[in-house]
N, C-alpha and C positions, 0 to 999 in steps of 0.2 A: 079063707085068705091064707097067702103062704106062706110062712114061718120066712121072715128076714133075719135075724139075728141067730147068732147060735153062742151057745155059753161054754166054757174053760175052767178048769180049775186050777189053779198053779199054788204051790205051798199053802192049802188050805184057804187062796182069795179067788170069788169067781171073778171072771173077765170078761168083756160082752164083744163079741165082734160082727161086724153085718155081712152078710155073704154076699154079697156083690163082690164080682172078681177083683175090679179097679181101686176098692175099698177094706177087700180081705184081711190086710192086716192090721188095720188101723185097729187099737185094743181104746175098750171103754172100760173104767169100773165100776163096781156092782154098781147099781142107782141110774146109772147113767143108759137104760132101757131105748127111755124116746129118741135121746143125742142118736144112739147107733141108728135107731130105724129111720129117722131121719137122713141117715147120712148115706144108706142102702138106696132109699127111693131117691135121691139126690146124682146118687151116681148114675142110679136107671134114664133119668132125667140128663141128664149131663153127656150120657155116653151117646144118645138118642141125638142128641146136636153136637155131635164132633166134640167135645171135650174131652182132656185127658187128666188122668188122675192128680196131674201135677194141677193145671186149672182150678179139679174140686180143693184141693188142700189151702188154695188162698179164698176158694167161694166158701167153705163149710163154715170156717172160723168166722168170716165176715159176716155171714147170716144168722150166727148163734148170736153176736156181738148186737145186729138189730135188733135180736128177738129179749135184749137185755140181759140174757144167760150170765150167769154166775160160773158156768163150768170153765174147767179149764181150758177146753179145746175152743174157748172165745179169744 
C-alpha cells in the first residue's frame, strides 16, 4: 500500500501532512496519523466526483464531528 502521509520537522515538532495535491497543505500534529490519512483518501474520493478543495474543507471537519473526534480539525 502507498505511503499517504509524509512527515516535517519544524523547530524540533514533527508535522504530518497527506499528499494528495488538493489537501497538501493542510498540516496535522504528531498523533494526529489517522485524521491525515483520512483526509488523503477523502480528497481521492472527492476529487473523483467534481469536488473541490474548498468543498472537502467544510466535508473533513463535518465528518470528524460524526465520528465524535476530539481533534481540533472538528
Amino acid at each position: 500500500m502507498e505511503e499517504v502521509i509524509r512527515f516535517e520537522y519544524q523547530e524540533g515538532m514533527r508535522f504530518i501532512y497527506p499528499k494528495h495535491p488538493m489537501v497538501k497543505k493542510w498540516k496535522f500534529e504528531d498523533g494526529q496519523e489517522a485524521e491525515a490519512k483520512l483526509c488523503h483518501i477523502m480528497a481521492v474520493v472527492a476529487e473523483k466526483n467534481g469536488m473541490s478543495g474548498n468543498d472537502l474543507m467544510h466535508l473533513f471537519p463535518a465528518s470528524l464531528r460524526m465520528l465524535k473526534s476530539k481533534s481540533e480539525w472538528a
